[in-house]
N, C-alpha and C positions, 0 to 999 in steps of 0.2 A: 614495499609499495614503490613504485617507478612511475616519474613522470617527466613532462616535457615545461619546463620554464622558459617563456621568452622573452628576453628582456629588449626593452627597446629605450635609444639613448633619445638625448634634446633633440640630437638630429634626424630623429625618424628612421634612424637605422638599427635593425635589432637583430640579435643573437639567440639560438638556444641554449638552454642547460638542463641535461640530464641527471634529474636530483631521485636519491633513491633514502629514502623513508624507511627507519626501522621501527618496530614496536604498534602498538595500537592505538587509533585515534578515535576519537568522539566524535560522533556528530549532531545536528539541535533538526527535528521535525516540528514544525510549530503547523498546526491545522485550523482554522477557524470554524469553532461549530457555533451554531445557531439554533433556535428553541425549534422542536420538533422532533424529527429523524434524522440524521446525519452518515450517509455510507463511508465509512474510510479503512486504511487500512495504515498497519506501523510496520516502518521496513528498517526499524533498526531494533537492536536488540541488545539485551541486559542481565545480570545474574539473575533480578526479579519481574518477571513479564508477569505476577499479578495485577488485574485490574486495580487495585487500590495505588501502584506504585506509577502504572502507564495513565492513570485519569486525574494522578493524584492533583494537578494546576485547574481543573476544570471547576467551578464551583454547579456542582450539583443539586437536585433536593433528594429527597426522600422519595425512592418509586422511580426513580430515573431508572430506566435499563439498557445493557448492552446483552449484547446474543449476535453468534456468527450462525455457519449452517445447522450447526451440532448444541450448543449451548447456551446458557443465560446466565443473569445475574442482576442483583436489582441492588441499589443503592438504599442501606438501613440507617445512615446519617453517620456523622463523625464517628464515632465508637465501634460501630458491626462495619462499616464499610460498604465492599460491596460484594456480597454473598450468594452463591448458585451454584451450578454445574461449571459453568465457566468461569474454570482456576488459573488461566493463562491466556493471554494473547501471545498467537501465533500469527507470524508475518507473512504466511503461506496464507491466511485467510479474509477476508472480508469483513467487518462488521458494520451495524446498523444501532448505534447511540443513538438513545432517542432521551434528548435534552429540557430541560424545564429553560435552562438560563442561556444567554449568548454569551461564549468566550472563547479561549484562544486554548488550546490541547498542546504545552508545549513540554517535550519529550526527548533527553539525551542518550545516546545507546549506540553502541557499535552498528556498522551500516554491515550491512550483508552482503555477499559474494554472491551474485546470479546465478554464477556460472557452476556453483558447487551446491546447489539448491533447488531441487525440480519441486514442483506443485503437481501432484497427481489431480487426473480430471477423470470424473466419470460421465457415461450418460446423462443429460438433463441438463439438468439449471448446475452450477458450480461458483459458489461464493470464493472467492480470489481475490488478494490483498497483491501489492504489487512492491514486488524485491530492488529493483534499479533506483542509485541516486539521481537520476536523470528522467528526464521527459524522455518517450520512444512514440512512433509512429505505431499504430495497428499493425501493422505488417512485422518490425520488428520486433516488437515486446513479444508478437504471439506465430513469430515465426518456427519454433520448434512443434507448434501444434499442427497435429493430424487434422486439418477442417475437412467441411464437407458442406454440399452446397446447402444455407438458410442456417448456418450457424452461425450465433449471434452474440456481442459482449454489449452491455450497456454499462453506466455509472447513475448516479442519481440525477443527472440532469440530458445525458446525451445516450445513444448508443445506433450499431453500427450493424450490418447483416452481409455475411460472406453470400457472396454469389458466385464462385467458382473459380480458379484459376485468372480467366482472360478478365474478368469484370473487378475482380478483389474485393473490396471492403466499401459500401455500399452507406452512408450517415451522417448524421453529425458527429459523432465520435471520432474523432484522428488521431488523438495522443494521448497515450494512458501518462499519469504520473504519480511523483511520489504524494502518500498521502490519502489519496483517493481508494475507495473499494471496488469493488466491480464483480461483474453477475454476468458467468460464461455459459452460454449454450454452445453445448459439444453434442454429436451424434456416437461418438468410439470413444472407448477408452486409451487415455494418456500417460505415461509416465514421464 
């Protein structure tokens, strides 16, 4: 990993350095959920992506659920955990926690490389989790997608509707980030 250091002295004048990073680092996603529904998504990743080890800081009850487009799982209390279809969090996806208790979802795991990691999209609605350690603009996060006019991303509180080329991205939605889930209307198939 290669980056750019710049150091700046007393006197306001500064230098770069180019520092190059060997080996794998960590990083901390910490989320704040809140009693209800919660759309988010984890864009770092682990030897074990079971629900019981990604939720494991959350204090949950009994009956709490998660479920992405495909699966579920429901919380049977300290002993069963949390049991369903859904045996993994993937950071390709979306998901919708729905919480009894308000607390803080905090999660260490290697961050993921965008650029080696496509998120296939079909027709329809498409639940999508979002891969960048950084905030992006609508335009760039979903700049390798095919749009097409009235296709639309929303998150749990904002969302945004392609109008074409000259008009672009049309909402209150402006910047997807880490952390957040999000729900894509595509017209074509992506890869």
């Amino acid at each position: 990993l290669n980056f750019v250091l710049i150091v700046t002295d007393s006197y306001g004048d500064s230098d770069s350095i180019n520092v190059e990073v060997e080996g794998e680092f960590t990083a901390m996603l910490s989320l704040n959920i809140y009693p209800g529904w919660n759309w988010l998504s984890i864009n770092l990743e682990s030897e074990d992506m079971h629900p019981n080890n990604i939720l494991a800081s959350l204090d949950v009850n009994i009956n709490d659920i998660i479920k992405n487009q495909s699966a579920s799982a429901i919380y049977y209390g300290p002993e069963n955990g949390w049991i369903g279809s859904l045996n993994e969090i993937d950071a390709s996806s979306m998901y919708m926690l729905y919480s009894s208790n308000e607390g803080a979802l905090d999660y260490r795991g290697f961050p993921i490389d965008p650029s080696t990691r496509s998120i296939s999209l079909w027709p329809g609605w498409n639940w999508i989790g979002y891969l960048p350690m950084g905030e992006l603009s609508v335009n760039d996060a979903l700049g390798s997608v095919e749009l097409e006019f009235n296709n639309m991303i929303k998150n749990q509180m904002a969302s945004t509707i392609y109008y074409g080329q000259e008009d672009g991205w049309q909402g209150s939605l402006n910047n997807l980030r880490p952390g957040d889930g999000y729900r894509l209307l595509v017209s074509t198939i992506n890869f």
